[in-house]
N, C-alpha and C positions, 0 to 999 in steps of 0.2 A: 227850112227857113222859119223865123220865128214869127209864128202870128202876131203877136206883142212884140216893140223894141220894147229892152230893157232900156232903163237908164243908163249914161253915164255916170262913174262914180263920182266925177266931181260935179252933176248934177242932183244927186243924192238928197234930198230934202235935210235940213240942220239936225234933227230931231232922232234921224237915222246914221251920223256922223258916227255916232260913239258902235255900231253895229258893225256897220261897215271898218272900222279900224279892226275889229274881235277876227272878222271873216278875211281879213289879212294877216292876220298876225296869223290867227290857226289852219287857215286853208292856202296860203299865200297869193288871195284875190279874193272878190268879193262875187259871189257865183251870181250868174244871169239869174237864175229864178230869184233869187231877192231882190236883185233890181229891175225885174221886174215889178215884181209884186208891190215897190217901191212906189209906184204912180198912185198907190193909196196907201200913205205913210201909215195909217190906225192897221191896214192888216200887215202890212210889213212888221209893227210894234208886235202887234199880239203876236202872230205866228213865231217872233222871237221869244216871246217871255215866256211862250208855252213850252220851245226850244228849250230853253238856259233850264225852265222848273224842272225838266222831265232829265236834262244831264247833269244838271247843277244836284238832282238826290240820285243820282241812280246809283242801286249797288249789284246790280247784275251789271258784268263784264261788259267792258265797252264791246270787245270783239264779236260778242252775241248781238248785242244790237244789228253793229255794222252787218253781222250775218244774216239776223230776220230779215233785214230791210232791201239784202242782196236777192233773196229768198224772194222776196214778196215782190220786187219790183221787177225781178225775171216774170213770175207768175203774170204780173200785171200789165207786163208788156214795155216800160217806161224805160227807155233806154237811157237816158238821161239821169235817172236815180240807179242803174246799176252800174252806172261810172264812178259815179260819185260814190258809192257805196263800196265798188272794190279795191275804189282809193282807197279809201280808210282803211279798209284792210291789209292793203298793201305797204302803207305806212306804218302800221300796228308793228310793232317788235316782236306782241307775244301771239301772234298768226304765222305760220311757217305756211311757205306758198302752197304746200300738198294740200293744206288744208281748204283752202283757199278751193283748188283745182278739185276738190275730193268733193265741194259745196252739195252737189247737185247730188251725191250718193249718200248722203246724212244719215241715212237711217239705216244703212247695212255698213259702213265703212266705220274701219275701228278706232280712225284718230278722234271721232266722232263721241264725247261718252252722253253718258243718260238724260243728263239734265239738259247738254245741247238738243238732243235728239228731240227733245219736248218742247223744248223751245220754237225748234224749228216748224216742225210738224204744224203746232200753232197759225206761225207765221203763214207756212201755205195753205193750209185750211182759212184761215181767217181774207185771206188775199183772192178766196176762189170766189165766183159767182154762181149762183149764191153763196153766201157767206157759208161754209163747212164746218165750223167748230163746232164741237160736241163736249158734250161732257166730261167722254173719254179722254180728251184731249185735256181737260184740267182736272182731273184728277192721275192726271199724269205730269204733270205741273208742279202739284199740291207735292207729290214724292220728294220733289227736289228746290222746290222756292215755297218760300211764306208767302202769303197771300198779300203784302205788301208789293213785295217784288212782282207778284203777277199783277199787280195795277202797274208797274211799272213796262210790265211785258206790252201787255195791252196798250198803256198810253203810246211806246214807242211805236206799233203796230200803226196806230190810229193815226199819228202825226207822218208816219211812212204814208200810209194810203194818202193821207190831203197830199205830200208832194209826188205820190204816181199822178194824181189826177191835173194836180194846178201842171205840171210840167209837160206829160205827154198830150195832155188837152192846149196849152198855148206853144207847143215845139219849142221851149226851152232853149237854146243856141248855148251849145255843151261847150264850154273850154277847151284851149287846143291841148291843155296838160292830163285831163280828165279823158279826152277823146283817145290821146296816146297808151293813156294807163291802162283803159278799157278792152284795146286793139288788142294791147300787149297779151292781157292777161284772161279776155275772155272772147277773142275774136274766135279762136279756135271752135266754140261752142257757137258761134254763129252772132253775136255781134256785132251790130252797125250799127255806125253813126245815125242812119235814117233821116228822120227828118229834124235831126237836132243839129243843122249844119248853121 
């Protein structure tokens, strides 16, 4: 159950109106952790603008993303962001579900190529406590992304981790569309709900 209620959406503060329309239109609701996070409109603000700057330039593949972020939020335990995160994936066209189901084999699996693999690796290294990135880890990066794009790696990394922490730290209350997608597609692997009921 959720330590925090979220808001209602049509308690929503004016200021966060035009947010919440975006998080309908492309998620078709507007997810509990931002109305949560809602009860104080300035972090609500930022933690969107920092959103939109980091998808609004990104030129690494959406589906890499959605991947690290699957990646890192198994690692980090959040069940709540690897719902959310296998949604995308599973809405994604250019994800086929092997790939999907193959996540967790990344680094020997051949639907997997190089520059994923680098990606990836990243993503669990950087998601480990203590934090495990190494050098090795970006110069093996460097092979396959400009060093634009790894600020791009990283920022996505970075804005993943605040929502392991802001969600699995106030129990989130997962969507029932989110919770089904999750069931679906990564119950087998040992997901629940937990305590994001």
């Amino acid at each position: 159950m959720a330590r925090i209620s979220p808001l209602d959406v049509d308690d929503l503060p004016e200021e966060l109106h035009a947010s919440a329309q975006n998080y309908q239109k492309t998620m078709g609701g507007v997810p509990a952790s931002f109305r949560t996070m809602a009860r104080k409109p300035a972090f609500a603000q930022a933690y969107g603008a920092l959103q939109k700057a980091i998808a609004s330039t990104l030129t690494i593949p959406t589906e890499l993303r959605s991947m690290m972020f699957l990646i890192q939020s198994q690692n980090n335990g959040c069940m709540y962001c690897q719902a959310h995160s296998v949604g995308a994936l599973v809405k994604n066209p250019d994800v086929a579900p092997e790939k999907i189901d193959a996540l967790w084999e990344f680094e020997t699996h051949a639907i997997f190529n190089d520059a994923e693999r680098a990606a990836l690796a990243l993503a669990l290294a950087a998601s480990s406590t203590p934090n495990a990135a190494t050098d090795e880890h970006f110069d093996a990066l460097k092979e396959h992304f400009s060093e634009d794009q790894i600020v791009e790696i990283v920022a996505s990394l970075s804005i993943g981790a605040f929502l392991n922490t802001w969600n699995d730290t106030v129990a989130t209350q997962l969507e029932d569309a989110s919770a089904a997608t999750a069931e679906a597609t990564l119950g087998a692997r040992g997901w629940s709900i937990g305590k994001h009921t």
